[in-house]
C-alpha positions in Angstrom: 81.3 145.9 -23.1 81.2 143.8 -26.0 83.6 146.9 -27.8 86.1 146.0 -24.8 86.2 142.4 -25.3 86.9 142.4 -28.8 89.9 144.9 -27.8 91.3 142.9 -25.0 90.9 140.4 -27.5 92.7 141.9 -29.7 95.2 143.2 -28.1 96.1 139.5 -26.5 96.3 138.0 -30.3 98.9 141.0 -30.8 101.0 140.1 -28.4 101.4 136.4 -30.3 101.4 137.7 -33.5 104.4 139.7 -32.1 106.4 136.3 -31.3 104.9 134.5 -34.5 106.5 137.5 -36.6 109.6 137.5 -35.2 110.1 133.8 -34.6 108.4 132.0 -37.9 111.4 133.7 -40.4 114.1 132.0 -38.1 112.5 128.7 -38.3 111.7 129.0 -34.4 109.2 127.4 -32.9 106.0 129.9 -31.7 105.6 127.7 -28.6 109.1 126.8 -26.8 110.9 128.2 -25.5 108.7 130.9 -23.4 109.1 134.6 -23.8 112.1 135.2 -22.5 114.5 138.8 -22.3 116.2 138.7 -25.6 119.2 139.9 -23.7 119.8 138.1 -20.8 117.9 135.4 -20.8 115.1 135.9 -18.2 111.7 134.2 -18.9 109.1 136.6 -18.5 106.4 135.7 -15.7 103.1 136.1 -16.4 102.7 139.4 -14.9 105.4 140.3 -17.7 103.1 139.5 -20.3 99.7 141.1 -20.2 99.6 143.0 -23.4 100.6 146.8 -23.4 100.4 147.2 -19.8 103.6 145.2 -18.9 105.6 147.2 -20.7 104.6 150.1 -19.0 104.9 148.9 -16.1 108.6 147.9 -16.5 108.8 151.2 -18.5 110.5 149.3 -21.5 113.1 147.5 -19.9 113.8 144.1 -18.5 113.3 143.8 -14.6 116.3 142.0 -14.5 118.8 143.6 -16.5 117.3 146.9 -17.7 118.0 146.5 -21.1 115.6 148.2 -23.1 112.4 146.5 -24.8 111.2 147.6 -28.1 108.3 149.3 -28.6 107.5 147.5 -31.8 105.6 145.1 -29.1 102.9 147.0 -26.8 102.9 149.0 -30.6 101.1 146.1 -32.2 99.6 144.6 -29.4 97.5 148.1 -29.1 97.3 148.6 -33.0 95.9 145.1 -33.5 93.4 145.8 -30.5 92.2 148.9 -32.7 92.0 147.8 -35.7 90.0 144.4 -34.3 87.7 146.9 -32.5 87.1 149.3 -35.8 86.2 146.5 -37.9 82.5 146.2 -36.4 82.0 150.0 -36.4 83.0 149.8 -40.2 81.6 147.3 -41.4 78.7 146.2 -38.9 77.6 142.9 -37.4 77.9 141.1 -40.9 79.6 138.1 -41.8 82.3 140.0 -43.4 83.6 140.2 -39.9 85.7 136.9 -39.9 87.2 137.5 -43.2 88.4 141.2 -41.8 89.6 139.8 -38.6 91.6 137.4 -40.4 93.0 139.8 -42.5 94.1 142.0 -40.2 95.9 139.1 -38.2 98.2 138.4 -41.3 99.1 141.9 -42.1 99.9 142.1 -38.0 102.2 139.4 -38.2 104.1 140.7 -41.7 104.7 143.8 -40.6 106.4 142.6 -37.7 108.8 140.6 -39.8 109.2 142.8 -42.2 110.2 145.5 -40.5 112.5 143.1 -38.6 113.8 140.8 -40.9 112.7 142.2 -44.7 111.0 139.0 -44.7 107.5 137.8 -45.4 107.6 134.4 -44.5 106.4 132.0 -47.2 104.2 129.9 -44.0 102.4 132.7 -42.9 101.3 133.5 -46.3 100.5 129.9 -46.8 98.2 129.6 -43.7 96.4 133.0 -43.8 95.9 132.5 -47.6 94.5 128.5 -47.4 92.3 130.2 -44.4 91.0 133.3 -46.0 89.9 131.4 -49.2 87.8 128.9 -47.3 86.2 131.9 -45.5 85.7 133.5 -49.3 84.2 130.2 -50.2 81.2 131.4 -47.8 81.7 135.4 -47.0 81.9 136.2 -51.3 82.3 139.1 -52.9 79.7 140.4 -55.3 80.4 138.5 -58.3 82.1 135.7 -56.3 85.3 135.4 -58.6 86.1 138.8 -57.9 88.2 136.9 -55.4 89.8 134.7 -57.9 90.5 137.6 -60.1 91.8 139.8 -57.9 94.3 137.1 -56.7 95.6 136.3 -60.3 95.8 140.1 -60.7 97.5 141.0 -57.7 100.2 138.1 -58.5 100.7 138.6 -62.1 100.8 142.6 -61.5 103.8 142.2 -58.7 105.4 139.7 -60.7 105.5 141.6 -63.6 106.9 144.4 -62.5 109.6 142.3 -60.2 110.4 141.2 -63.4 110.5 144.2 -64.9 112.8 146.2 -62.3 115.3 143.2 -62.1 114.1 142.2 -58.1 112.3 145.6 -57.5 109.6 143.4 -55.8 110.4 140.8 -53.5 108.8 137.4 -54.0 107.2 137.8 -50.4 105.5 140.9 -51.7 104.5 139.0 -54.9 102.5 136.4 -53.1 101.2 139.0 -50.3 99.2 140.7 -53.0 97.6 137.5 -54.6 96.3 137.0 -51.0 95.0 140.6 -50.6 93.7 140.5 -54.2 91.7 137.4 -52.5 90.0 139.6 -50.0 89.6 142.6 -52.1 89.1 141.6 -55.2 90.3 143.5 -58.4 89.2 147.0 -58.1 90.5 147.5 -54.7 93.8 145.4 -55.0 94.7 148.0 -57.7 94.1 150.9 -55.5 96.0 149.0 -52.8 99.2 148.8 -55.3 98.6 152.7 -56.2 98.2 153.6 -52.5 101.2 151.2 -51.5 103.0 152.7 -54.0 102.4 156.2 -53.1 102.9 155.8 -49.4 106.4 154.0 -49.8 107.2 156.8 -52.0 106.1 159.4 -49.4 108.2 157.5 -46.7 111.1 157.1 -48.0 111.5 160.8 -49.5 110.8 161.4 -45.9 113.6 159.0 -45.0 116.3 160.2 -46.5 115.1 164.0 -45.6 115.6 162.7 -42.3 118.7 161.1 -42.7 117.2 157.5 -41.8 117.3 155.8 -45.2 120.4 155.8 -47.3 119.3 156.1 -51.0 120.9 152.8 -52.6 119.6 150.9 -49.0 116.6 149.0 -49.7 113.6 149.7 -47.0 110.7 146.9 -46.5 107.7 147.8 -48.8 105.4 144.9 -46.5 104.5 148.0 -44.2 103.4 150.3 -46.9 101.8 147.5 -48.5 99.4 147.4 -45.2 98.7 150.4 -45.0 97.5 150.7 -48.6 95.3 147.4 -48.2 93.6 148.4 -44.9 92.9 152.1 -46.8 91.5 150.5 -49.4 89.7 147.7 -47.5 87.8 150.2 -45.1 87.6 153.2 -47.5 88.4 151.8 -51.3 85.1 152.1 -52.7 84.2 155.7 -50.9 88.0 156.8 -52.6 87.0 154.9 -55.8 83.6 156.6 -55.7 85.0 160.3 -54.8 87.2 160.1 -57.7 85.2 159.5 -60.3 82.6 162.2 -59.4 85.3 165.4 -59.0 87.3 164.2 -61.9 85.4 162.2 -64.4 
């Protein structure tokens, strides 16, 4: 039982950090107006809104003009549900909890607007970051300025190379890093750049393959980015630890 609550839980936070990501880099309020049909207008009644189900139920399209809904929403209203729900088995009934929670919530909410808008909004970052070093000011890492460290690495690192490449990185990427350096701490935050790296390589190879990316068309890195931090948050010390016994 306690497994389904943290889902439905979870799954409820998705479906606002679904309007938060798509609303906060417009400058929109996350309050007014309601949700509403992006199309024609329609404000959704509560039966419109329970997460993952509604769309189902309306089988992706709006009961009143039948214009399609993306599926980026009961996407991430079920991913964040998962992932809320995985962090116990991971890492048990440990303190450690919060800070995952948290974490996940901001990567949530920048995938959604990265993939949207190529944007990681400076607030998000601002709140998520200001919130998950208070909870590293009690939840520490072992020594407790890992967390320091790893921010001032995972800045200088990005910026560095945004430097480097002549705007290769964005600045939202920049500062995303110094906040997962935060939570990780040094060792991981470097495996999260190699496996961000690797990934976004990976994908867009795929992407032009496929036809989807042009080759001088910039993709967002943000999701890649979260995929390498959650990795390396859930496995980074088992991958760290494997490496170094089959090649070193």
């Amino acid at each position: 039982m306690i497994y389904l609550l943290i889902f439905l839980y979870g799954i409820t936070l998705g479906s606002f950090y679904n309007v938060v990501g798509l609303r906060v880099p417009l400058k929109k309020s996350i309050v007014r107006p309601r949700s509403h049909c992006s199309n024609c207008g329609h404000t959704l009644t509560p039966l419109e809104l329970i997460p993952v189900l509604s769309y189902m139920l309306v089988r992706g399209k709006c009961r009143c003009c039948k214009a399609s809904i993306s599926p980026l929403y009961p996407i991430f209203e079920l991913l964040t549900g998962v992932l809320f729900v995985l962090c116990p088995i991971f890492l048990g009934w440990e303190a450690e909890l919060f800070v995952a929670w948290t974490f996940i919530s901001l990567l949530m909410i920048i995938t959604v607007s990265d993939i949207t808008y190529m944007i990681i909004p400076d607030k998000v970052l601002l709140f998520f970051g200001t919130l998950l070093l208070a909870e590293r000011v009690f939840i520490q890492l072992d020594p407790w300025w890992d967390s320091l460290l790893g921010a001032a690495v995972g800045f200088v690192l990005l910026y560095v190379i945004a430097v480097v490449s002549k705007g290769g990185m964005g600045g939202g990427d920049i500062k995303l890093f110094a906040v997962i350096g935060l939570v990780l701490g040094v060792k991981l935050v470097l495996l999260t750049f190699f496996l961000s790296t690797l990934f976004g390589t990976a994908g867009g190879l795929i992407g032009m393959y496929t036809g989807k990316v042009k080759k001088s068309k910039p993709i967002p890195f943000g999701p890649f980015i979260v995929i390498g931090a959650l990795v390396s948050y859930f496995y980074g010390n088992d991958l760290i630890n494997w490496y170094m016994n089959v090649f070193l």
